[in-house]
SESE-435993 format. One record per residue (C-alpha): residue in one letter; x, y, z. Coordinates in steps of 0.05 Angstrom, whole numbers, padded with zeros to 5 digits, always signed. Each point is the difference from the previous one (the first is absolute). Layout:
// SESE-435993
aXYZ/...
//
This chain:
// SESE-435993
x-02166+01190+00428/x-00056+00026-00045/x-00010-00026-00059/x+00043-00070+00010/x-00041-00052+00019/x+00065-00041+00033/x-00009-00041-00058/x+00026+00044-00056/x-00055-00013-00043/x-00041+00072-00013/x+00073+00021-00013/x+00039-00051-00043/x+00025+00017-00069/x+00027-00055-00044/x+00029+00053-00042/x+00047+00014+00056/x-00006+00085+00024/x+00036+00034-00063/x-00022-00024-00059/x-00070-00003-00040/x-00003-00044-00066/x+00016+00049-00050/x-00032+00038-00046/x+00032-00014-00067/x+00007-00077+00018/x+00048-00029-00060/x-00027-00061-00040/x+00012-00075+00013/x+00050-00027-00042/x-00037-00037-00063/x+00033-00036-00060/x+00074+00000-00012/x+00051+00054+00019/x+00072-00003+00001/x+00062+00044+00038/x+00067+00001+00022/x-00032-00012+00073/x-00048-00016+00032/x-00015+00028+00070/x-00042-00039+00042/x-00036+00043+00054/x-00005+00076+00008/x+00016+00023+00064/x+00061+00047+00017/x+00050-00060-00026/x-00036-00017-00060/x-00017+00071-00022/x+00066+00021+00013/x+00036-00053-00039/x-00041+00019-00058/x+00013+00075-00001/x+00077-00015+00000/x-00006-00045-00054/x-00043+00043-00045/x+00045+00057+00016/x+00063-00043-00027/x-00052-00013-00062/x-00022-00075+00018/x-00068-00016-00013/x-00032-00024+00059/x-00071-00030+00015/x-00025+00000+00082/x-00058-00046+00009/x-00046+00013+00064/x-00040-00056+00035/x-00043+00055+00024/x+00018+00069-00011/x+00069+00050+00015/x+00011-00003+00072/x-00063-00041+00023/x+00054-00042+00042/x+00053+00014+00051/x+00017+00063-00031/x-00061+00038+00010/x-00016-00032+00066/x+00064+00018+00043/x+00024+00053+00044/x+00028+00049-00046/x+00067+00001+00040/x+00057+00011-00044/x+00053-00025+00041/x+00082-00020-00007/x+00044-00047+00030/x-00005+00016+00077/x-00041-00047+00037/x-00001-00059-00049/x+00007-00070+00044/x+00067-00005+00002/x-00004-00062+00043/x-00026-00032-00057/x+00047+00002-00049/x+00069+00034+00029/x+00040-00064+00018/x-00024-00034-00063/x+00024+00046-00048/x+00056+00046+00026/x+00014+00063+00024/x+00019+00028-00073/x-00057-00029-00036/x-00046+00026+00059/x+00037+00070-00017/x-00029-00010-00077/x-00064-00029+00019/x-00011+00060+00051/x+00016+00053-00051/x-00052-00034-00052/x-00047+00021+00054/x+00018+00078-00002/x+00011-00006-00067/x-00076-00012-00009/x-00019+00063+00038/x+00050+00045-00052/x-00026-00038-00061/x-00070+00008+00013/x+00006+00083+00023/x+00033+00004-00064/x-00059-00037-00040/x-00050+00047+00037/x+00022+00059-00036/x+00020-00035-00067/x-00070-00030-00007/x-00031+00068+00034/x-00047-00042+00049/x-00026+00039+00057/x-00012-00057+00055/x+00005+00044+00068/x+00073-00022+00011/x+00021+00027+00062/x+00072-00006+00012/x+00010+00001+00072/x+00039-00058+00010/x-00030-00065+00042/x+00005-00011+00073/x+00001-00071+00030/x-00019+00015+00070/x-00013-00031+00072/x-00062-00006+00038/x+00027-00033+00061/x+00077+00007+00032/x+00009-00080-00014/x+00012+00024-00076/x+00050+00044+00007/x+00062-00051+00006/x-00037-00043-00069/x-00008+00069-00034/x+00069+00026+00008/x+00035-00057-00009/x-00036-00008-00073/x+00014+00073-00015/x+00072-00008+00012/x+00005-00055-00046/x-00040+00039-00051/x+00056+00051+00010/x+00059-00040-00004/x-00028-00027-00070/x-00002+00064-00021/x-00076+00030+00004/x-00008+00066+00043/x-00034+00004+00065/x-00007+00044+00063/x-00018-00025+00068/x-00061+00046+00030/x+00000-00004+00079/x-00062+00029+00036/x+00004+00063-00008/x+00017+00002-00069/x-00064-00036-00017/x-00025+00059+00047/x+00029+00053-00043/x-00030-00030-00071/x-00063-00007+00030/x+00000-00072-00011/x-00073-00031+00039/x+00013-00017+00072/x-00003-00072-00009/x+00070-00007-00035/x+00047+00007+00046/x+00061+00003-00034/x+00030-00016-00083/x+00041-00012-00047/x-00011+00064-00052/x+00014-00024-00066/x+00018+00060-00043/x-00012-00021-00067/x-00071-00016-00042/x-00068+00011+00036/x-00070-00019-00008/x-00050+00006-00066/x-00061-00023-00036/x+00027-00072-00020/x-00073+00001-00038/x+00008+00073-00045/x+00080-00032-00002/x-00022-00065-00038/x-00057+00040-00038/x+00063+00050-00031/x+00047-00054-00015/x-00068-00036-00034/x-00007+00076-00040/x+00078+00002-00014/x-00009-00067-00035/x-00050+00005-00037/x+00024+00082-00032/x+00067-00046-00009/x-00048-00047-00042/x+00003-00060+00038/x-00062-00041-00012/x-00023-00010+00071/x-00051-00066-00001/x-00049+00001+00058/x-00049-00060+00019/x+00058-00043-00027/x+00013-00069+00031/x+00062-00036-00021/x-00018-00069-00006/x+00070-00032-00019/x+00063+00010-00039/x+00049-00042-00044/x+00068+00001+00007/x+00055+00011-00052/x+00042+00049-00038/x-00072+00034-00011/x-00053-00002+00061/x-00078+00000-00017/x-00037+00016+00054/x-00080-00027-00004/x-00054+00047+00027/x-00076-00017+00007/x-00015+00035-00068/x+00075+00014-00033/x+00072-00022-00002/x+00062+00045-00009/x+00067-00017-00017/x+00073+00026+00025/x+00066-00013+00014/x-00004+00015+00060/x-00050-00005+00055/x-00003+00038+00067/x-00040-00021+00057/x-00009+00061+00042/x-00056-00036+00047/x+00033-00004+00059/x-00049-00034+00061/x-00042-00030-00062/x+00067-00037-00036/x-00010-00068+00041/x-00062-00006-00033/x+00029+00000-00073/x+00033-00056+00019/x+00066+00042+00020/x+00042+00008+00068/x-00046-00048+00040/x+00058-00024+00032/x+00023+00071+00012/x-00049+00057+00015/x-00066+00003+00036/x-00053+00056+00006/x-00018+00022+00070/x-00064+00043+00012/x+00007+00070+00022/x-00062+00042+00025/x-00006+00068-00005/x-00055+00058+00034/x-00018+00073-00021/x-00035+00038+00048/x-00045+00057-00019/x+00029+00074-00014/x+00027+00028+00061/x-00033+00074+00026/x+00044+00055+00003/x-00003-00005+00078/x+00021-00072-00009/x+00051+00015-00037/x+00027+00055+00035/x-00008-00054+00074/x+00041-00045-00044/x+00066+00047-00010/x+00041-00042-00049/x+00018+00057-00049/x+00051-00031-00039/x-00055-00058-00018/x+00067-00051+00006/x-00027-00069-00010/x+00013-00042+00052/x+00017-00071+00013/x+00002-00044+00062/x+00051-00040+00028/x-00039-00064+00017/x+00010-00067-00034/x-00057+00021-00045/x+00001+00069-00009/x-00057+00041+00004/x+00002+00071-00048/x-00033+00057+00003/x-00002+00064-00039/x-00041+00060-00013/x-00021+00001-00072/x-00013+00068-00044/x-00073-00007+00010/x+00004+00004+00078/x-00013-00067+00010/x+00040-00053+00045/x+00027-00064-00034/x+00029-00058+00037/x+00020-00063-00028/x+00017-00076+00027/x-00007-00012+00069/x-00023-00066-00020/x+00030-00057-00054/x-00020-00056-00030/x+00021-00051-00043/x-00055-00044-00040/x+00011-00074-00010/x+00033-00021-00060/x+00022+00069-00021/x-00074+00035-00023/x-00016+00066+00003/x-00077+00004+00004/x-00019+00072-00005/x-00048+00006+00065/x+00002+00036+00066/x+00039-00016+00057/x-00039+00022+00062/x+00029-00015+00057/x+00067+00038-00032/x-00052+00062-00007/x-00029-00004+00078/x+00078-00012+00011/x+00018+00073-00038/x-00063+00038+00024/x+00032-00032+00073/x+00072+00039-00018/x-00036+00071-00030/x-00037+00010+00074/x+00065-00022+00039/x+00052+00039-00046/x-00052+00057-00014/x-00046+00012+00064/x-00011+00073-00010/x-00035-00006-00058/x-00064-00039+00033/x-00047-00037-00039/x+00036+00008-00069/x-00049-00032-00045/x+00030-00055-00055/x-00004+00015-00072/x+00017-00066-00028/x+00042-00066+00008/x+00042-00036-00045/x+00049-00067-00009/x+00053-00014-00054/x+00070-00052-00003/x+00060+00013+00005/x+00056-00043-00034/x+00048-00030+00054/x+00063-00037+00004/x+00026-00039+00058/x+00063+00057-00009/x-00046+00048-00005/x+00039+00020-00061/x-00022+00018-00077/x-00005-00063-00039/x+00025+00017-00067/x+00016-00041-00066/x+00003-00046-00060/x-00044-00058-00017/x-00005-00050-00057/x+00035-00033-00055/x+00023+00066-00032/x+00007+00037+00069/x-00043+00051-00033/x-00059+00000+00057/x+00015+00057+00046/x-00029+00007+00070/x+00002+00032+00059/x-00037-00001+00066/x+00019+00001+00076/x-00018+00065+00013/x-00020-00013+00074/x-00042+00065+00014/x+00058+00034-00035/x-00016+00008-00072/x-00017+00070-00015/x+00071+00027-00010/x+00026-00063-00022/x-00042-00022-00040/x-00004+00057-00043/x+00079-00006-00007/x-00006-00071-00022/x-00040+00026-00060/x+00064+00032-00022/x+00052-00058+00020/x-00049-00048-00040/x+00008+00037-00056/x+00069+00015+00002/x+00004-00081+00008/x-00039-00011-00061/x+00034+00044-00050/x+00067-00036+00019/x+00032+00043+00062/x-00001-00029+00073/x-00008+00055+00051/x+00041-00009+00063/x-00056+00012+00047/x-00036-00059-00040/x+00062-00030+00007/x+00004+00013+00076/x-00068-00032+00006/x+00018-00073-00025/x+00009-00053+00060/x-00032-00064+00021/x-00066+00007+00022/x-00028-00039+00052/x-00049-00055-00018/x-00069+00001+00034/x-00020-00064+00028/x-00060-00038-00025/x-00067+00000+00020/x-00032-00009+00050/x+00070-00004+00033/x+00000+00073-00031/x-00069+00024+00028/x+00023-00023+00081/x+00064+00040-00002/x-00015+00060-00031/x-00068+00013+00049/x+00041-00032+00059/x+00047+00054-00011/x-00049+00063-00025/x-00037-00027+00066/x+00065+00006+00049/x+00010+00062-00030/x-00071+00024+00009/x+00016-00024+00073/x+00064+00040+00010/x-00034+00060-00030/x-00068+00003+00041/x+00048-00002+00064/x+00034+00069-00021/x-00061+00028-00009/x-00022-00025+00075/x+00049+00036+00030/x-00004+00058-00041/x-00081+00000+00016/x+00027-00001+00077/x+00054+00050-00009/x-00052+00049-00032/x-00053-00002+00064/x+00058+00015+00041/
//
């Protein structure tokens, strides 16, 4: 492909594709401040959790290790997705068919809360609500894929099985076979998303503290938090960090981050485009182990995302490239996409996600005083959700338990210990890697057929 050297390198952004550093970059945190809270991180969770406290008239201060949705939330695939097609394998047996009901509808909760917060903060972010489609590339998924949708249906989130020819009739590319159409959210900007809640925040008068590294905290009835150049004080504290929380010192034994890749291609031509079909623009998401996505964005480019994990030894998350994940995506954009041809690459990118063992949200109180929210887990999940949890944290702190955050409370699963940790976790992306590249054989054979 032109431009991508099979390396990634001309094309890798460690920005991730959506956001830039931006211009009006708030100030580090110097000398003493005090609050009500104190938000930790500002992505969608942290953001969103400080809007719905400064709307109930808390005062709240977000400190930034870098700046508003430099991590996860400006790096993923914009899909704002509900309950169907969670891993319900995962987490099912443990917790119950009624609490999978609740968990489930926290899921398509997120997509209503954050339409709603769209129009309340007036940010434009190319939503396009078309629903999602978790698709097949191969007839081997079908049984997997229906089997999870009818699960997803029986706890209580909407979908509609696309045969064939329905993918026919939506003009849905040639190498999905068949889907589950999921009618609710759609695909956006995660990066002009993040940027508006980062806006909404700061018109609310939330200080927002960029280049802001938390160095420690003390516990107690009041919680001062130590930064390179300042310290702050609270009640409460809120650690919206998600992937980055094991290295504060919190959830080791329960969340790790797992690399994700990402490609852009270059703007497709209008005879591209029109080769393509796809006029609905539905995002769409695979049905192997590790799903690949893939979605048309609002400037006519192709994203696609994953393909590839990985999971760093003793629970880092260096921000460099992943290349073999980007040969492995430029790989799936000429087998899912041939009639484009030689689609040049516009740029590469890698961020963590936060995962359980359940795959679940890990949500909760810490210390002495209970009074150190947190909440990761998001497992590729997060944009919905964690834009909900913003409210439920709030709601927590100003003394009313929401049921969904209620719904969301169970025993984790603890992580194992390194390098005990390191062997299973790449023994098992690796079998899945395995499982995955054999679809994709015989759906390379069934094409030249």
């Amino acid at each position: 492909m032109t431009d991508f050297d099979g390396q990634g390198r001309r094309a890798y952004r460690p920005l991730g594709g959506w956001v830039e550093a931006p211009d009006d970059p708030q100030p580090e945190l110097e000398g003493e401040a005090a609050a009500d809270v104190i938000v930790v991180g500002a992505g969608f969770a942290g953001l969103s959790t400080a809007l719905e406290l400064a709307a109930r008239g808390a005062k709240v201060i977000v400190l930034e290790r870098e700046f508003a949705g430099f991590g996860a939330s400006g790096r993923n695939a914009g899909y704002l997705a509900g309950g169907q097609g969670l891993e319900y394998d995962l987490f099912l047996k443990r917790v119950g068919q009624e609490q999978a009901k609740q968990i489930v509808r926290f899921y398509d909760e997120g997509v209503d809360y954050v339409e709603r917060k769209l129009g309340e903060y007036g940010i434009d972010c190319d939503y396009n609500a078309s629903g999602i489609i978790r698709a097949g590339v191969h007839p081997s998924q079908e049984k997997k894929l229906r089997e999870s949708m009818r699960t997803g249906v029986e706890l209580g989130s909407p979908g509609e099985f696309l045969d064939y020819a329905a993918m026919r009739a939506r003009g849905i590319p040639p190498a999905f076979l068949f889907g589950c159409h999921v009618p609710t959210g759609g695909t956006l900007d995660p990066g002009k998303y993040v940027m508006g809640l980062r806006r909404a925040a700061l018109r609310a008068g939330v200080p927002i503290h960029e280049n802001t590294k938390v160095l420690s905290w003390t516990d107690g009835s009041t919680i001062t938090v130590q930064t390179e150049r300042g310290r702050a004080r609270a009640p409460f504290l809120v650690l919206a960090t998600n992937a980055y929380t094991p290295q504060l010192g919190l959830l080791r034994n329960k969340v790790m981050p797992l690399r994700v890749s990402a490609l852009e291609t270059e703007p497709l031509s209008a005879a591209q485009l029109a080769s393509l079909g796809w006029p609905g623009r539905e995002g769409i998401v695979t049905s192997h182990w590790t799903m690949e996505s893939h979605r048309l964005t609002a400037r006519n480019t192709l994203v696609l995302t994953t393909k590839r994990l990985r999971y760093v030894y003793g629970l880092q998350t260096p921000n460099v490239p992943d290349e073999a994940a980007y040969r492995e995506l430029a790989k799936a954009l000429h087998e899912r996409f041939p009639m484009l041809g030689d689609l040049a690459i516009r740029s590469c990118w890698s961020g963590y996600i936060s995962f359980a063992y359940d795959a679940l949200p890990v949500v909760g109180e810490a210390g002495a005083e209970r009074n150190i929210l947190y909440t990761a887990g998001c497992s590729g999940h997060g944009l919905g959700t964690q834009s909900l949890m913003g409210l439920l944290l709030a709601e927590r702190i100003l003394g009313t338990e929401h049921q969904l955050l209620s719904a969301l409370r169970h025993k984790t699963p603890s992580t194992l210990p390194e390098p005990l940790q390191w062997c299973v976790m790449n023994s098992a992306l690796s079998v899945a890697n395995m499982l995955d590249d054999r679809v994709n054989r015989k759906a390379r054979d069934a094409a030249l057929q």
